[in-house]
C-alpha positions as CSV (number, residue, x, y, z in Angstrom):
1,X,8.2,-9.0,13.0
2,X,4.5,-9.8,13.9
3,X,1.6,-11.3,12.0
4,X,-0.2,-7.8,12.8
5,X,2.3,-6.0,10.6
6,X,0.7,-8.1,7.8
7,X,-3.0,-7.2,9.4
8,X,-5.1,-5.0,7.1
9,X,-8.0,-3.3,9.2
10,X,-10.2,-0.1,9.2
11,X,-11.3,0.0,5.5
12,X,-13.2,3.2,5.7
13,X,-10.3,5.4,7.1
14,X,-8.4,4.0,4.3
15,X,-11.0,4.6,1.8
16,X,-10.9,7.6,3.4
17,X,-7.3,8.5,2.8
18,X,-7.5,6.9,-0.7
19,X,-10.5,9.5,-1.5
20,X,-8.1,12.1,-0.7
21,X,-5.2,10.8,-2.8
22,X,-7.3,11.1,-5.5
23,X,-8.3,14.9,-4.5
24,X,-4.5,15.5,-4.4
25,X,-4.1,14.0,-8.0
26,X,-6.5,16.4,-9.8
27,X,-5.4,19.3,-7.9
28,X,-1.8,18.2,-9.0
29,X,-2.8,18.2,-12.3
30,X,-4.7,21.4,-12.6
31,X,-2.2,23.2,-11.2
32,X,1.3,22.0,-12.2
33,X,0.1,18.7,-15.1
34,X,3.8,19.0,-16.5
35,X,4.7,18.3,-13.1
36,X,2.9,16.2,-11.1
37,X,2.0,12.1,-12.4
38,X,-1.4,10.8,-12.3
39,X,-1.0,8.7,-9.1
40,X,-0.8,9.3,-5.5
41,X,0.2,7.3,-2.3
42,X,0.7,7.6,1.0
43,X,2.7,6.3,4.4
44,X,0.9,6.0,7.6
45,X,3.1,4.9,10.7
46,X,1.3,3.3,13.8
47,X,1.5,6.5,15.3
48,X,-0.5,8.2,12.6
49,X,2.1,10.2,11.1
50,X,1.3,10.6,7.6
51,X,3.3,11.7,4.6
52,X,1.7,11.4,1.0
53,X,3.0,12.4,-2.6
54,X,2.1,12.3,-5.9
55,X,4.3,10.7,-8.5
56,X,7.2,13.4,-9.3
57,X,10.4,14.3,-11.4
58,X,13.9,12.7,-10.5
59,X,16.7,12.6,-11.9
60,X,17.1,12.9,-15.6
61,X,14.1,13.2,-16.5
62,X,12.8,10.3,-15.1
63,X,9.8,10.2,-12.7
64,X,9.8,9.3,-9.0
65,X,7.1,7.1,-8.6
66,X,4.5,8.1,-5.5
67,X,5.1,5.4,-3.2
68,X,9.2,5.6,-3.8
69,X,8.5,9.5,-3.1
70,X,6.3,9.0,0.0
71,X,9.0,6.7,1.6
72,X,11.5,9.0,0.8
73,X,10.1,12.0,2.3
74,X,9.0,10.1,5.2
75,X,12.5,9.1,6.3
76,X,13.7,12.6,5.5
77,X,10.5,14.0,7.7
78,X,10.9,11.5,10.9
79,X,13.5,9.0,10.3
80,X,13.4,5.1,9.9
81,X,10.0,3.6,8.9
82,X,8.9,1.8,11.9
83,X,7.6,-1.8,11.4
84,X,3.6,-2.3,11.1
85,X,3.6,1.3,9.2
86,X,0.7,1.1,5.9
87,X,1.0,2.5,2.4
88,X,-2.3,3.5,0.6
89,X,-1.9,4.0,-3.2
90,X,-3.9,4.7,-5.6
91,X,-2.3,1.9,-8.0
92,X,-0.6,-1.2,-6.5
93,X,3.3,-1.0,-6.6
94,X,4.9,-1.7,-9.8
95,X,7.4,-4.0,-10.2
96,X,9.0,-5.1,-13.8
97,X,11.5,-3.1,-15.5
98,X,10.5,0.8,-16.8
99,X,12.9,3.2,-18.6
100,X,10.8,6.2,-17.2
101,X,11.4,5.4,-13.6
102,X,13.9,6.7,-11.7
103,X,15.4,3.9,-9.3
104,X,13.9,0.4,-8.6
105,X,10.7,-0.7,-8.7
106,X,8.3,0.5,-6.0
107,X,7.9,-3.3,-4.9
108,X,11.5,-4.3,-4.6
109,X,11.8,-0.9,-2.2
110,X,8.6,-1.9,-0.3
111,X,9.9,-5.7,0.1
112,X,13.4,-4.0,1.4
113,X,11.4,-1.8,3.4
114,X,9.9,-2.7,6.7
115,X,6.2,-2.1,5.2
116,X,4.3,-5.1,4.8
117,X,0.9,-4.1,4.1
118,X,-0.2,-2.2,1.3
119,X,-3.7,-0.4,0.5
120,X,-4.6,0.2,-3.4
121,X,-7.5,2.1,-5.4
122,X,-6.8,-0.4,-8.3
123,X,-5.3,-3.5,-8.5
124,X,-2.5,-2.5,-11.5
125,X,-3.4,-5.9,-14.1
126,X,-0.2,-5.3,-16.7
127,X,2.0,-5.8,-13.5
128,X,2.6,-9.6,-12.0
129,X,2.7,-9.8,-8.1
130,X,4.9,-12.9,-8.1
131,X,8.0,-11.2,-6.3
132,X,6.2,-8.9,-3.5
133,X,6.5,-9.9,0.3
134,X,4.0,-7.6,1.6
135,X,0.1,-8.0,2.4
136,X,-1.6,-6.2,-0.7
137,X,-5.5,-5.1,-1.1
138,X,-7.2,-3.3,-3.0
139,X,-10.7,-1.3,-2.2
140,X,-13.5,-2.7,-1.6
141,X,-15.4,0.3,-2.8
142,X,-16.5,0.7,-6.6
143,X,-16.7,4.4,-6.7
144,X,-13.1,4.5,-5.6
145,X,-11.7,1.7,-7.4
146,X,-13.5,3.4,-10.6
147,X,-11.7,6.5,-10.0
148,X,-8.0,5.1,-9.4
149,X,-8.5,3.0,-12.2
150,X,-9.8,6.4,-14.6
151,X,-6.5,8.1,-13.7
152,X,-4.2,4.7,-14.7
153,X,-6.0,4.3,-17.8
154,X,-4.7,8.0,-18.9
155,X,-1.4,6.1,-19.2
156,X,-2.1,2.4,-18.9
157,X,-4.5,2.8,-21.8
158,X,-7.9,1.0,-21.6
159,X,-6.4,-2.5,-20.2
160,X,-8.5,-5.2,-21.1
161,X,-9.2,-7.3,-17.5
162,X,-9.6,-11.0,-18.4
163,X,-11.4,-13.4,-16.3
164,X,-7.9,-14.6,-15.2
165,X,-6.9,-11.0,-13.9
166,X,-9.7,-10.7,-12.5
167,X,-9.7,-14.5,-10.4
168,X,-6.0,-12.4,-9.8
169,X,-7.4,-9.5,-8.2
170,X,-9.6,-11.6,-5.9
171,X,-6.7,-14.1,-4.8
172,X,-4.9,-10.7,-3.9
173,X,-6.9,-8.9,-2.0
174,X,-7.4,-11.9,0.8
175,X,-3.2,-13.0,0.4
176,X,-0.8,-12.9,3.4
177,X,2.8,-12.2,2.6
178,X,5.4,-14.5,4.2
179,X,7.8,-13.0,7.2
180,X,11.3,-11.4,5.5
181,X,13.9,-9.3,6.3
182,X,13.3,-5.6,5.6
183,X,15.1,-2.3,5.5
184,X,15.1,0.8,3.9
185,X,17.6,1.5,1.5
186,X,16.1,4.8,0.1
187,X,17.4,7.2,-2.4
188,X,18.5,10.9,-1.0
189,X,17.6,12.9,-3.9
190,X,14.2,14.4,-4.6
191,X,13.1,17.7,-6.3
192,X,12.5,21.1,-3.8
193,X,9.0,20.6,-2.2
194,X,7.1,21.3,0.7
195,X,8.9,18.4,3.8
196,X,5.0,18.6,5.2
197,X,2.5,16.0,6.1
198,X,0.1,16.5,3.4
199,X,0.1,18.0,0.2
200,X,-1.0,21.2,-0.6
201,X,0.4,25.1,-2.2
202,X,3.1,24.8,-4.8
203,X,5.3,22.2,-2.6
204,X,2.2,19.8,-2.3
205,X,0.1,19.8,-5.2
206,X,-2.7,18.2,-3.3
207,X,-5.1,18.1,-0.8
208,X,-4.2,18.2,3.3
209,X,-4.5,14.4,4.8
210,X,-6.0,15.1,8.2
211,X,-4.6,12.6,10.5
212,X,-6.2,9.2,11.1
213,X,-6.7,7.2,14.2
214,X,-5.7,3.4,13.1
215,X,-5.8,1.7,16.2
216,X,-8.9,2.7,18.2
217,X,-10.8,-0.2,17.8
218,X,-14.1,1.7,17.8
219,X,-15.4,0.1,14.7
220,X,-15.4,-3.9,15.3
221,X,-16.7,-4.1,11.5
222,X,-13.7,-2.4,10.5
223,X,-11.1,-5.0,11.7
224,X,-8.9,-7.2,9.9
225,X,-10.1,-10.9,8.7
226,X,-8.5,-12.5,11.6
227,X,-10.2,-10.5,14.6
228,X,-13.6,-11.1,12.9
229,X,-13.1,-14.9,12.5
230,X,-11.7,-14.7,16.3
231,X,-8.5,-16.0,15.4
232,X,-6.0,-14.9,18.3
233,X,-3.4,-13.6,16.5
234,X,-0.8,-13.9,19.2
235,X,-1.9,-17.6,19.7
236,X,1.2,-20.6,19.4
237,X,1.9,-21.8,15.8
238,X,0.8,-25.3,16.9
239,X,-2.3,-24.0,18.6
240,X,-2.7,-22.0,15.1
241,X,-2.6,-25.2,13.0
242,X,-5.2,-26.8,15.3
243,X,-7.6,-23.6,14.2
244,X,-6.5,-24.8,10.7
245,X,-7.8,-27.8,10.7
246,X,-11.4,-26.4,11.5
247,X,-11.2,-25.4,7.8
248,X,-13.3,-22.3,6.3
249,X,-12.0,-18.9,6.1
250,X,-11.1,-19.3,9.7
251,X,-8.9,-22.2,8.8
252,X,-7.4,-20.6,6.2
253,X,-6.1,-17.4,8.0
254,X,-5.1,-19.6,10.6
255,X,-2.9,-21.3,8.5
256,X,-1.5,-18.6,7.0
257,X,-1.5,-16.8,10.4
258,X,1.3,-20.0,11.3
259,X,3.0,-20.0,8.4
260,X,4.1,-16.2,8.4
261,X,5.1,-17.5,12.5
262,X,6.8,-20.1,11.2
263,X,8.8,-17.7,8.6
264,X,7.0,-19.8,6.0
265,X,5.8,-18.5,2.5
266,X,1.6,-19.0,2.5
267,X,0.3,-21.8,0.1
C-alpha cells in the first residue's frame, strides 16, 4: 500500500464522471423508477476501466446499494480490484445499520476492499464517518453538489445541515485515511443486467461513461494537495516529519503523508 492510493487528483474528470452519474440517475428513473434508486456510483481502476451502477434490487426485496453494485460488477467484469482504483458517488458511502439494504454497509465493503479513495456529489450528513479507512471528498462544485444532494433529499427528506455538519463536511473533504488491510469480500448475487462498462438500454438505465485518462498529468492544477504543496510523496517518513515541522498546509499533509507510512491513524 502507497500514500498515492490515498491521493485524490484531477477534480474536473471526476466532476466529470459525477455529471454523468447524475445523467444515468434520471434516465434510470424515467425509464424503469420502480427499478432503479436515486443514486449512482462508479469504479475507476488505474487503468481507466470503468464500471458504474445505479442503486438496484437484491435479494428479498432489499436494494443493492450503487457503490456495493459497482464493486460487484466490476469483479465479475475484470476480476480483483487492483489497489489505487477510485469510487465516485453521488452520495458518500453509508455506513450504520438499514433494514432496506441488502448486505453490509457500503463503507465496511469499501474499508474491506482495496479502495481507499472515494469521490462524492454530497457529503451524506445523517451518516457518521467515524469507522471508514478510506480518503473521502466531496465536490468542490456547487452546481453538482446541488444536484446529488436534490436526488438524496427525495429519500433523506430535507436534512437540516447544522453549523457542526457543515465544520464536518470541511474536515472531510481535506482527511487522509490511515494504511489497513483490504480485500474484497463481495457478494455473487445481482439481478440480470447489462456486465458493460457504462450504463445504458434496459441493462444500464443510464448514460455511457466514456473513459477517463487519470494519470496524464496534463493539468498541474488538477493534482492532488500533496504535488501542489511539493511534498514528495515517495520521500522517507523521517524526511516527511522534517516537512512537518515547516507547519501550514504543507506541514499538515506531510504529517499525515508519514503517518499513513508509518501505518499510523492521522490526528
Amino acid at each position: 500500500m502507497r500514500a498515492s492510493d490515498f491521493e485524490i487528483s484531477n477534480y474536473r474528470k471526476l466532476d466529470k464522471i459525477l455529471s454523468k452519474l447524475c445523467g444515468m440517475i434520471v434516465k434510470g428513473k424515467r425509464d424503469r423508477p420502480d427499478y432503479y434508486g436515486m443514486v449512482a456510483a462508479a469504479l475507476v481502476d488505474p487503468s481507466n476501466q470503468i464500471v458504474a451502477r445505479l442503486n438496484r434490487p437484491g435479494r428479498d426485496g432489499k436494494r443493492i446499494h450503487a457503490e456495493h453494485a459497482a464493486m460487484l460488477d466490476y469483479a465479475d467484469k475484470y476480476g480483483d480490484i487492483p489497489e489505487g482504483s477510485i469510487i465516485i458517488t453521488t452520495l458518500s458511502p453509508c455506513n450504520e445499520q438499514m433494514a432496506e439494504r441488502d448486505g453490509p454497509s457500503c463503507t465496511e465493503l469499501i474499508n474491506r476492499s482495496t479502495v481507499k479513495k472515494v469521490y462524492c456529489g454530497y457529503m451524506d450528513p445523517t451518516q457518521d464517518d467515524d469507522t471508514r479507512q478510506f480518503n473521502l471528498m466531496e465536490t468542490a462544485d456547487k452546481q453538482l453538489r446541488n444536484k446529488c444532494k436534490q436526488f438524496a433529499d427525495t429519500f433523506l427528506g430535507k436534512v437540516h445541515e447544522t453549523q457542526n455538519v457543515e465544520e464536518q463536511r470541511k474536515k472531510t473533504k481535506v482527511r487522509r485515511a490511515a494504511y489497513g488491510p483490504g480485500y474484497f469480500g463481495g457478494y455473487g448475487y445481482h439481478s440480470d443486467y447489462s456486465n458493460s462498462g457504462s450504463e445504458g438500454g434496459d441493462g444500464g438505465g443510464g448514460e455511457s461513461i466514456e473513459q477517463e485518462n487519470f494519470a496524464d498529468g496534463k493539468n498541474p492544477q488538477d493534482k492532488g494537495d500533496s504535488k501542489r504543496h511539493g511534498i514528495n510523496t515517495k520521500a522517507s517518513v523521517s524526511s516527511l516529519r522534517k516537512t512537518a515541522k515547516q507547519g501550514g498546509r504543507k506541514g499538515q499533509l506531510a504529517h499525515w503523508l508519514a503517518n499513513m507510512k508509518s501505518g499510523r491513524a492521522k490526528k
